[in-house]
C-alpha positions, 0 to 999 in steps of 0.5 A: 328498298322504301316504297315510291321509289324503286325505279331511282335507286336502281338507275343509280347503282346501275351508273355506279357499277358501269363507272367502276368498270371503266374505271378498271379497264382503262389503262393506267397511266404511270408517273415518271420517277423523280431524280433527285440523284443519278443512279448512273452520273457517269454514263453520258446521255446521248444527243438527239439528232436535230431530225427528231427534235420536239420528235415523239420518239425524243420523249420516248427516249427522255423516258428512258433516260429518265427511268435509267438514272433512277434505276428502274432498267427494267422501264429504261430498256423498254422504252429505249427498245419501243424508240428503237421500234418506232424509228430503227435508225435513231442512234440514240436508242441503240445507245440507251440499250448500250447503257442499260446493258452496262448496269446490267452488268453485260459488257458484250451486248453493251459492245453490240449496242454501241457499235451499231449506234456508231455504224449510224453515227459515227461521231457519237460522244456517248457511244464512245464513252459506253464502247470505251467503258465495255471494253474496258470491261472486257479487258481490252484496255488498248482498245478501250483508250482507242474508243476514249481518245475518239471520244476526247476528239469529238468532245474535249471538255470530257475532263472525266474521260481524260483523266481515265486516259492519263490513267489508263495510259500510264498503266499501260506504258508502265507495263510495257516498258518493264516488259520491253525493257527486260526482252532488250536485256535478254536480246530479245529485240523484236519482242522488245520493240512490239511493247514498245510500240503498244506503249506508244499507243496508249503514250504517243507523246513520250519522248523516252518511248521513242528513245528506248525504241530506237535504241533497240532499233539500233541494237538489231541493226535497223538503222533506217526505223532507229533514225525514225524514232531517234527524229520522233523523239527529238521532236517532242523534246528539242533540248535532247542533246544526247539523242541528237548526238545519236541521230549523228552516230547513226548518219555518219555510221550509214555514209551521210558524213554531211547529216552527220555533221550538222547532228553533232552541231545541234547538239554542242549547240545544246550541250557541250561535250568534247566527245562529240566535238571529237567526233565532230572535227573527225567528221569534217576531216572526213568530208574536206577528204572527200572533197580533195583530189582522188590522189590524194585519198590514195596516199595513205595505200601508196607503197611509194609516195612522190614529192608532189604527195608529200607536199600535199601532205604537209599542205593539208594537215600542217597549213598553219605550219607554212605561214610566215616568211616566203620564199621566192623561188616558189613563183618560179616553179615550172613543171607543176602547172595544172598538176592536182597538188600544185596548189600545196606543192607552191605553199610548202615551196614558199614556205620552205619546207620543200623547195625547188631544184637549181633549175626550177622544177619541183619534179612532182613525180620524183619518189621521196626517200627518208632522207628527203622527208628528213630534210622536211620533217627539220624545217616543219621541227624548227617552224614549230620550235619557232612558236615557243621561243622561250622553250628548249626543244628535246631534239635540239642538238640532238647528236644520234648515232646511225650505222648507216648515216656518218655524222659528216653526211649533209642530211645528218642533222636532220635525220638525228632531229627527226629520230629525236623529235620521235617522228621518224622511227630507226631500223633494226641496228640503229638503221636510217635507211636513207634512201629506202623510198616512203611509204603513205602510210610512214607518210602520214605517221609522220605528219600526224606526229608533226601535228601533235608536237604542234597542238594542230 
């Protein structure tokens, strides 16, 4: 040390070493990263709740944030974990944690932050997502479309996150319909219908879901489910003229002939078909059967039929037949006055099919025996020979031979037109039977054998 100046230099390495030991012991303070490119672009940041914005626990959770993207998940946890201690409550923290824990690779402890961060807030878009993305993880993909589709709810411009869904969902629905579709083919129906109802999950909007569902439905008799879907599907898909047709079958086949009808409407209206237009004018026959007298509907058990039956018969099913001239005799019919059929038994009177006897009464209560449905079947024969003047009839002139019924008999003709025209049928031996009483059902045997021959 130079003379005359030992008490300076000492004062002077003394400050120097209490500064260098300052120096060491503060605590150094570390530079955020920069991030230029995102090591995770795909995880959604949480929003900060408006209570804690300008908050100090929102920079601790920008840092961890910060940290995150750059890869540094070491930093990112303990800064997410030191927002967590100093407000538990502060959902996004807990979702912080839930994203690191999926860079890391752990989709179980990711699960367990994302569910408590929506226990706090239920709404929460970046939970969500990460729940979505664990379970994903996890392999549990209805649960994960569950968790995005929830997402997609709270935040629809997720166009990363729809595409997933479509992704996912056709995934899924292709699985399950081959599934469902080979349990169908093996009749395993309630196997079948559990895969369809997880396709429906991941697809809600799939008419054809809908359709195969209820077509199993059907299969295993469930008639009130087949009707559900069969509507569902129809909703989605309006212009489906087959499954409206379906829904028809199903309601006329469950006693609903009125429902039934309006189904087979809808769907001519979409799509001609004259299969459906038969089932159709089948099912209005069935409701105007409905809607006519009891004693009506029993006709066709009756082992017996009377002239006030046979009347109504030829009313109802051959009307078109009784247009044309009138007979006046039939306004001076007295024994049918509130009688059920005296609205028919006065059309086939006017029209002269049946007519009256010399004193006025129709005898509504009188057996008809084959002859007297000859005598009608002839009249209703040469009325509908009259709609084609400028064709032969087969039965014209037709000249029979009956062992019961002489060629001289006045009911001759008439029994031969009828045998003829092929609407009455003979007995063994070339047998008439003329005065065997009719039955309903040989009743209308031959009435819808009249309809044919008249294109009715």
């Amino acid at each position: 040390m130079p003379p005359g100046r030992p008490a300076q230099t000492c004062s002077a390495l003394a400050a120097l070493m209490v500064a260098a030991l300052l120096t060491a012991c503060a605590p150094k303070v570390v530079p955020l990263p920069t991030v230029t490119t995102p090591r995770y672009p795909d995880f959604i940041q949480p929003a900060i709740p408006a209570a804690f914005t300008g908050s100090p626990v929102e920079t601790t959770q920008a840092r961890g944030w910060t940290y995150l993207q750059a890869g540094d998940l070491r930093s990112a946890e303990r800064e997410f974990s030191l927002a967590l201690k100093t407000v538990p409550a502060f959902s996004p923290a807990e979702d912080g944690l839930g994203w690191v824990a999926l860079a890391n690779k752990d989709a179980k402890s990711a699960l367990a932050h994302f569910d408590r961060g929506l226990e706090r807030q239920d709404a929460d878009v970046s939970a969500l997502v990460g729940r979505g993305q664990a379970l994903l993880a996890l392999s549990r993909t209805d649960e994960a479309l569950a968790a995005f589709r929830s997402a997609l709810a709270a935040d629809p411009s997720l166009a990363d996150i729809r595409r997933q869904v479509d992704v996912l969902s056709f995934r899924g629905v292709e699985q399950n319909v081959e599934k469902a579709r080979q349990a169908a083919r093996a009749g395993k129906t309630d196997d079948a219908i559990q895969a369809y109802t997880q396709a429906i999950t991941s697809s809600p909007d799939s008419p054809f879901l809908y359709r195969e569902l209820a077509a199993v439905e059907r299969q295993k008799g469930d008639v009130g489910a087949a009707l559900e879907h069969f509507r569902k599907a129809v909703s989605l898909d309006p212009n489906d003229a087959r499954t409206v047709e379906q829904i028809g079958e199903l309601l006329e086949q469950s006693g609903d002939v009125e429902g039934a009808a309006k189904a087979y409407g809808d769907s001519l209206a979409l799509e001609p078909n004259p299969a459906v237009e038969q089932r159709l004018e089948q099912v209005r026959a069935r409701i105007a059967l409905a809607r006519l007298p009891a004693e009506y509907r029993a006709i066709d058990q009756a082992p017996q039929i009377t002239r006030a039956d046979l009347a109504a018969l030829i009313g109802i099913r051959l009307a078109p037949l009784l247009d044309g001239p009138r007979s006046r005799d039939a306004a001076l019919i007295t024994d049918v006055r509130n009688h059920w059929a005296a609205t028919w038994i006065v059309a086939v009177a006017r029209a002269g099919v049946m007519e009256p006897y010399a004193n006025h009464a129709f005898q509504p209560r009188s057996l008809v025996r084959r002859v007297d449905l000859a005598q009608a079947v002839a009249r209703l024969l040469a009325k509908i020979a009259a709609r084609h003047p400028d064709q032969r009839p087969p039965w014209e002139n037709a000249r029979l031979k009956f062992s019961d019924l002489a060629a001289g008999h006045l009911a001759y003709p008439a029994a031969s037109a009828a045998v003829a025209a092929g609407v009455m049928k003979t007995a063994a031996g070339d047998a008439f039977q003329p005065s065997r009483p009719v039955s309903g059902a040989e009743a209308i045997e031959a009435i819808d054998a009249l309809r044919t021959l008249a294109g009715l």
